[in-house]
MIGU-20254 format. One record per residue (C-alpha): residue number from 0; x, y, z. Coordinates in steps of 0.2 Angstrom, whole numbers. Each point is the difference from the previous one (the first is absolute). Layout:
REM residues N
[pt NUM [X Y Z]],
...
This chain:
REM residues 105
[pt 0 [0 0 0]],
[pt 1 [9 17 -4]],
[pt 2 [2 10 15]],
[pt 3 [-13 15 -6]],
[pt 4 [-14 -11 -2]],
[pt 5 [-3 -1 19]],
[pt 6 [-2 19 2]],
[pt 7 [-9 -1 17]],
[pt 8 [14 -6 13]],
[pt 9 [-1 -7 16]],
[pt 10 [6 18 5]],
[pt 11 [-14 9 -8]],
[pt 12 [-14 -13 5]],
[pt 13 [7 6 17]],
[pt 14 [-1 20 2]],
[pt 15 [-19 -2 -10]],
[pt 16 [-5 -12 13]],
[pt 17 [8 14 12]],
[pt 18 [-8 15 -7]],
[pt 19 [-17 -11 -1]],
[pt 20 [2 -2 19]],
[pt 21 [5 15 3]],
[pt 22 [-12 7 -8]],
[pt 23 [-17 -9 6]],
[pt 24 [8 3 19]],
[pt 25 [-2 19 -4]],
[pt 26 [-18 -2 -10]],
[pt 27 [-5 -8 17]],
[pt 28 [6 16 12]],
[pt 29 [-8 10 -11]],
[pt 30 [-15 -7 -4]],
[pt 31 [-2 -2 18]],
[pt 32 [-1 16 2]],
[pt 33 [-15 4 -10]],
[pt 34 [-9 6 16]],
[pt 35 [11 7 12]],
[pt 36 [9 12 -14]],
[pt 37 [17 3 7]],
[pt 38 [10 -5 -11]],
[pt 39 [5 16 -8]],
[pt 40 [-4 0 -22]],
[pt 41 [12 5 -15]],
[pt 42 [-14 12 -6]],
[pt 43 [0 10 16]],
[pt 44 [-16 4 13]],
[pt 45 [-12 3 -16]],
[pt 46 [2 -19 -4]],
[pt 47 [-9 -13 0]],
[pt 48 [5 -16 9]],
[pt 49 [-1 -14 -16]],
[pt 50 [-4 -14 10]],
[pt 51 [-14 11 13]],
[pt 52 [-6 4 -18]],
[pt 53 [1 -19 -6]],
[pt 54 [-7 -9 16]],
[pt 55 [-15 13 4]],
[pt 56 [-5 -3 -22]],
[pt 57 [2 -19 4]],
[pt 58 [-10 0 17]],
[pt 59 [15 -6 10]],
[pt 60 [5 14 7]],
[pt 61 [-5 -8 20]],
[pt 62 [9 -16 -8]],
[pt 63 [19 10 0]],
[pt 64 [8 -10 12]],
[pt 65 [-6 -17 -8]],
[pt 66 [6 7 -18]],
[pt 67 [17 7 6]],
[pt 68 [1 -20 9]],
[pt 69 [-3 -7 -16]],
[pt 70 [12 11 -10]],
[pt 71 [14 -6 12]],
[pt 72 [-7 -16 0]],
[pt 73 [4 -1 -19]],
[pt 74 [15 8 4]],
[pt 75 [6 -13 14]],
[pt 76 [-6 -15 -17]],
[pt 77 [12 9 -10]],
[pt 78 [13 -1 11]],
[pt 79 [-1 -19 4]],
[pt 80 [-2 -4 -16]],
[pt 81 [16 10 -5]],
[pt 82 [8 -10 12]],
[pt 83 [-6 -17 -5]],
[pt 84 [6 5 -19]],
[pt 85 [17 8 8]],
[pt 86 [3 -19 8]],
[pt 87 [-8 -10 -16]],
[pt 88 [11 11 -12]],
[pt 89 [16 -1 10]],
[pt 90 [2 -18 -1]],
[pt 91 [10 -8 -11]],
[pt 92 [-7 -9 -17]],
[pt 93 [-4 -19 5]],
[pt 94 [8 -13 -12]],
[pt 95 [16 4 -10]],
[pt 96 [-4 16 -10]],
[pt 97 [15 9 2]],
[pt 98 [6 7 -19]],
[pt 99 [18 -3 -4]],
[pt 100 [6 13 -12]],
[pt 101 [15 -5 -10]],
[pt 102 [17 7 4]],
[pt 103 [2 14 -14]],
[pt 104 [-16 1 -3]],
């Protein structure tokens, strides 16, 4: 197999599974704070909060804590299954698959 054809690494299977944790962790604070509002927004004190906004159009706005849960549920998923791929990639190919290049090759 030429070396380009496997463009997504190991390495860069790892900083997506990062940023995906990384970021559904930060989804859950913020959409956990739908109704308290103290987090402060980009758009300044004339903004609306997104996920108040969301929740409230969707009828979940009482329901903030069981949403932010759920979002860092997903987010704990995604971690364990990053690390079950992290062991199951790691490991060595079974059988007797190494490639042998010849010498001046």
């Amino acid at each position: 197999m030429p070396s380009g054809a496997n463009s997504f690494s190991g390495v860069s299977r790892i900083k997506l599974a990062v940023a995906v944790i990384a970021s559904l962790y930060f989804l859950s604070v913020y959409a956990g704070d739908s109704v308290a509002l103290q987090l402060p927004l980009l758009g300044g004190q004339d903004s609306m909060h997104d996920w108040n906004y969301l929740l409230d159009s969707l009828g979940l706005l009482r329901s903030t804590g069981k949403v932010a849960g759920a979002i860092r549920l997903l987010g704990t998923i995604v971690i364990g299954l990053a690390a079950a791929g992290s062991i199951k990639f790691a490991r060595p190919p079974s059988g007797n698959q190494v490639r042998r290049v010849p010498v001046g090759y």
